[in-house]
C-alpha positions, -999 to +999 in steps of 0.1 A: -164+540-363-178+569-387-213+575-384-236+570-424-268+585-429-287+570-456-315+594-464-346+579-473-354+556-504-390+544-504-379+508-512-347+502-492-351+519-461-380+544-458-373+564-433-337+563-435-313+549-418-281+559-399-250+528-394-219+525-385-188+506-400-153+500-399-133+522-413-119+503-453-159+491-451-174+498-486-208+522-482-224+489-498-209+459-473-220+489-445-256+486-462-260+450-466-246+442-432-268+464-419-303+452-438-304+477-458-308+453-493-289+474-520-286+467-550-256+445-563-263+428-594-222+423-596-217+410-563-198+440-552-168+433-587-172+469-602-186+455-628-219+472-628-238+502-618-263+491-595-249+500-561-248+534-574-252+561-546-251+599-545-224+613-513-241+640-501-217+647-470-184+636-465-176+633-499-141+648-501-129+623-474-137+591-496-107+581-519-106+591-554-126+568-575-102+545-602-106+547-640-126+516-640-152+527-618-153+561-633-163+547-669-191+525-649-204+556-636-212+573-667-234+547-675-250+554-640-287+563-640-290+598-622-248+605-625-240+633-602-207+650-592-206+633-563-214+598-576-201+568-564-203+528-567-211+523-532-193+488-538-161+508-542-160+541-522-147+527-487-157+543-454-128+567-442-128+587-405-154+609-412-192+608-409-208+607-440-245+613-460-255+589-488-281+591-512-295+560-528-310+575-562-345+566-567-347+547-605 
């Protein structure tokens, strides 16, 4: 199982965390399962932007995001290139480095 480093967030995890998950795991279900109490005012339906996360390693390995998720994000608060719903970027084979934007 892939190795993710959330870096810290002064409200969801501090001091950072590192977890592992299944690889098809979205970065959010890899969160939550793991106490780390995202965001997900949607219930993880792509339907908002609240699970919004920033892939600072690994991004290239993560699936292209799909049109619907793409016009969420550029209502996303602190859009990046490498921007992602964490409810829909799913965790491949390779270790990756998530930030959690601070709102």
């Amino acid at each position: 199982m892939p190795v993710i480093r959330i870096l810290p967030h002064p409200e969801y995890c501090p001091n950072g965390a590192e977890v592992t998950a299944p690889s098809g795991t979205s970065l959010c279900e890899a969160m939550l399962d793991n106490h780390i109490e995202i965001e997900h005012a949607c219930e993880l339906s792509c339907a908002c932007t609240t699970c919004h996360v920033v892939v600072r390693e690994g991004f290239e390995s993560l699936a292209e995001a799909e049109e619907i998720e793409e016009d969420l994000l550029d209502k996303a608060w602190g859009l990046e290139p490498k921007s992602r719903l964490s409810c829909q970027a799913l965790v491949g084979k390779v270790p990756l480095v998530i930030e959690i934007p601070k709102y």
